[in-house]
N, C-alpha and C positions, 0 to 999 in steps of 0.2 A: 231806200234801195230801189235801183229803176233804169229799166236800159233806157229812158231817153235823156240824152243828151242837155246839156242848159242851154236852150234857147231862146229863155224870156229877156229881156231886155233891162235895163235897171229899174225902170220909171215903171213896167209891169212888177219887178219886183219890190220896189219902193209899194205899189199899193197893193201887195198881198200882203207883204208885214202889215203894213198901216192900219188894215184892215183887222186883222190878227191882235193887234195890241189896243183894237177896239171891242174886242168879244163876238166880230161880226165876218166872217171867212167869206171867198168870191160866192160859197154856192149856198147862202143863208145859214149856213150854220155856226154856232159857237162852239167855242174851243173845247167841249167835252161832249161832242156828237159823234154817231158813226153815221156812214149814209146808210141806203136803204141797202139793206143784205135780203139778198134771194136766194134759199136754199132750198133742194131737193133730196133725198136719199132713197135708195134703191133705185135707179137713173138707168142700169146697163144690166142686160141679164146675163151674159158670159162671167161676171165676176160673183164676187163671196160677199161682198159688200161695197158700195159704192156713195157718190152723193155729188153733185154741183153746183156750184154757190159764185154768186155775183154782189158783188161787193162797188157798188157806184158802178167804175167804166172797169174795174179790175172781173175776170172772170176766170174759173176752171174746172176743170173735170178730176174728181180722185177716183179712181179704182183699186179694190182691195181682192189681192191671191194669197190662197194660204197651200202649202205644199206639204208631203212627210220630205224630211230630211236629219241629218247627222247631226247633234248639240256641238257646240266650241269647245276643246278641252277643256279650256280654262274655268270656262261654267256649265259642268254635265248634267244638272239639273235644270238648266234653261231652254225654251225657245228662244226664238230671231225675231227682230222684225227690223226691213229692210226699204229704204225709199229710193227713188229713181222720181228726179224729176226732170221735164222737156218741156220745150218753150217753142211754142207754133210759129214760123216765122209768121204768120199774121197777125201776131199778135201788138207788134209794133215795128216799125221799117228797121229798126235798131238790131232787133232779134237777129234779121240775117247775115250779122257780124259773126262770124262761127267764136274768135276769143273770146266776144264781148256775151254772147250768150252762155260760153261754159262756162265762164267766172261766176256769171249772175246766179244760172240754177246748181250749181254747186255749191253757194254760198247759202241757197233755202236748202239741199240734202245736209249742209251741215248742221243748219240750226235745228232741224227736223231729230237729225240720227239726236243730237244732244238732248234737245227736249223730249224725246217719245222712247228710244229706244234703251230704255234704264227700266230698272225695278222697283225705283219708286214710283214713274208715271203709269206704267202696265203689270201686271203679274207673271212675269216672262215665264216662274216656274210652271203656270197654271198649260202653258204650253207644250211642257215636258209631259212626253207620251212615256218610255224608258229613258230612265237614267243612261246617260253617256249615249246611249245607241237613235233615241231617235225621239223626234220632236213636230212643235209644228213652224215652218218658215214660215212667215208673214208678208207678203211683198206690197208696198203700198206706192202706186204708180200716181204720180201727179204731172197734168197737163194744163199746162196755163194758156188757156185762149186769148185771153185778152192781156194785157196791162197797163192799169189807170192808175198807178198808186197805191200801197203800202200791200203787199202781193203780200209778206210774212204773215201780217194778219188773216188773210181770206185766205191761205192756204191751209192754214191750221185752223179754221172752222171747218173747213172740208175735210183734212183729215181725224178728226174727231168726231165729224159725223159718220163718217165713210165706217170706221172700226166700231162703232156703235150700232150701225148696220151690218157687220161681219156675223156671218153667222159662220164656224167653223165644226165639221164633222163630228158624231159622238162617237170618238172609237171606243172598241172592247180590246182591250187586253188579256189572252188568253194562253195555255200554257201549250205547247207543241207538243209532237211524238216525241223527236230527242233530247224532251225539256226545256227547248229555246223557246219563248215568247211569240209571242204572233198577234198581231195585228188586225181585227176583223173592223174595217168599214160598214155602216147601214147602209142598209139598202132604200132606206128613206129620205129621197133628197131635203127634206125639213124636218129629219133628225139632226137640231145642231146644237151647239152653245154657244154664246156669245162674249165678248172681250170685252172685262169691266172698265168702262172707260171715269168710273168715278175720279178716281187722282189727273187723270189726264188731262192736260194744262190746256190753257188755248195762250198764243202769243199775242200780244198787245205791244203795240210799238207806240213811243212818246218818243213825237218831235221837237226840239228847241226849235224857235222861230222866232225872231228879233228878240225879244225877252218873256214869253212867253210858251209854255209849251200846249201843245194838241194831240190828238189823235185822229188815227184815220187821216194822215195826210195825202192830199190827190199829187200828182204828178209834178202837176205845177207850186205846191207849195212844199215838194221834197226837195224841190230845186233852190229855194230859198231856207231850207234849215241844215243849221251850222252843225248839229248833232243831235246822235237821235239813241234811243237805248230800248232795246227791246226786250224781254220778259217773258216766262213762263208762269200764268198766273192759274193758280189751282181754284176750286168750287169755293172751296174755304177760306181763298186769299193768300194761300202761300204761294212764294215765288221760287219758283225751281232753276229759275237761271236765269242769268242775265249777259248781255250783249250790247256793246256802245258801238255804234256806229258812226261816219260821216269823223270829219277830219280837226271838229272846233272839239275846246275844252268846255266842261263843267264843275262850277263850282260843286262844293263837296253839300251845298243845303240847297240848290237847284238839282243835284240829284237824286236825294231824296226827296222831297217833292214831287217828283218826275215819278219815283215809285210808287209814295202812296200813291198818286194819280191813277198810274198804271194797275196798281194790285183795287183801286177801286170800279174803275172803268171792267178789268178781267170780271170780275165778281157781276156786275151785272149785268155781263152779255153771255156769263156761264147761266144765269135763272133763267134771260129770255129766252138761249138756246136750248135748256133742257125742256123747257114748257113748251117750246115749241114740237122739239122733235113726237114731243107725249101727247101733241093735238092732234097732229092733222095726218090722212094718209099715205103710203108710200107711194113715190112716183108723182104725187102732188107739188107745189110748189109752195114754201110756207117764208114770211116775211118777218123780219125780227127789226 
């Protein structure tokens, strides 16, 4: 998925497959590489939790707000959690197509709200301050700097870090003069708790490319794959969802493949990322 355009020519795409079905990709890597990921957390002091991470030539900023507000009838024992994502027209010449760009990041808040904003990936009740009356919102704002290629991915390492950085208020609940409940905030701005981000998935996307599939595909070799299937891949390897992308068919034993691939790829950039977040310090900048 990618606002640029197909520009490359046949004879350039002639030898990016070519390439591709020799285990050897334009930018030295074989078909089960990620590039270099740079990640940061705690980036911005205005928010609750934050993080920025650059993924080859792909790059963005998450920021994370948490508010009191109203539970949804439908689940009075839940919080929220909400995305909003925008795309810098600098990011690419493409971006400043106003259709072309609300399609795109609408099409990451949708995969976002699917994979994150459920009760298997987060503890939504753990957000419930009162039943029915009041909870906690979650607003996770994503800004995409740049775009080099497989944005779904490096978005959802950001927002997985970003919420693993949240630190949200320890309220007391306490009982009023005419019986009502009430609410007391700390007065300690680093009295907080944090949002378990154990279940919470990171996306992996697997490109088909001539007969072959990848990960982590750049710009230029999104443009030569016929389809692509992206994934909710948990700590433990379960897949929380899935997503076919891109206009070609898959056979029914090239798509499984395509997941193992996928739920084995998820699993080891969930160890480098948790080892990592668990080294180095905040505001630092740490590589996976």
């Amino acid at each position: 998925m990618s606002l640029f355009g197909n520009n490359l020519s046949d004879a350039e795409k002639c030898f990016i497959i070519h390439g591709i079905q020799d285990d050897f990709r334009t930018d030295g890597r074989s078909c089960d590489n990620y590039r270099t990921i740079e990640l940061a957390v705690n980036v911005l002091t205005n928010t609750h939790g934050s993080s920025k991470v650059r993924l080859g030539n792909t790059e963005l900023l998450v920021g994370v707000k948490v508010e009191l507000g109203k539970p949804e009838k439908a689940t009075p024992d839940e919080g929220r959690i909400e995305f909003h994502v925008d795309c810098s027209p600098n990011a690419t010449p493409a971006a400043q197509r106003k259709a072309a760009n609300k399609d795109f990041v609408n099409n990451i808040e949708s995969m976002l709200v699917r994979t994150y904003a459920n009760k298997i990936a987060i503890d939504l009740t753990s957000l419930c301050i009162i039943k029915g009356k009041m909870c906690w919102i979650v607003h996770v704002d994503v800004l995409i700097l740049e775009c080099g290629g497989n944005i779904l991915d490096c978005t959802s390492l950001g927002v997985k870090s970003a919420l693993q950085d949240t630190g949200i208020p320890r309220v007391v609940v306490k009982s009023g003069d005419e019986g009502e409940e009430e609410v007391e905030l700390p007065d300690d701005p680093f009295d907080v708790q944090h949002i378990s981000v154990n279940n919470v998935p990171i996306l992996v996307t697997v490109s088909f490319v001539g007969t072959r599939h990848i990960i982590d595909a750049t710009v230029e070799e999104e443009s030569c794959c016929s389809a692509s299937v992206v994934m909710g891949v948990t700590r433990r390897g379960r897949i929380l969802g899935v997503r076919k992308q891109c206009g070609g068919s898959l056979n029914p034993e090239t798509l499984v493949e395509m997941l193992e691939f996928g739920k084995k790829s998820g699993r080891q950039l969930h160890v480098a990322l948790d080892k990592m977040l668990k080294s180095y310090e905040k505001g630092t900048t740490g590589y996976l």
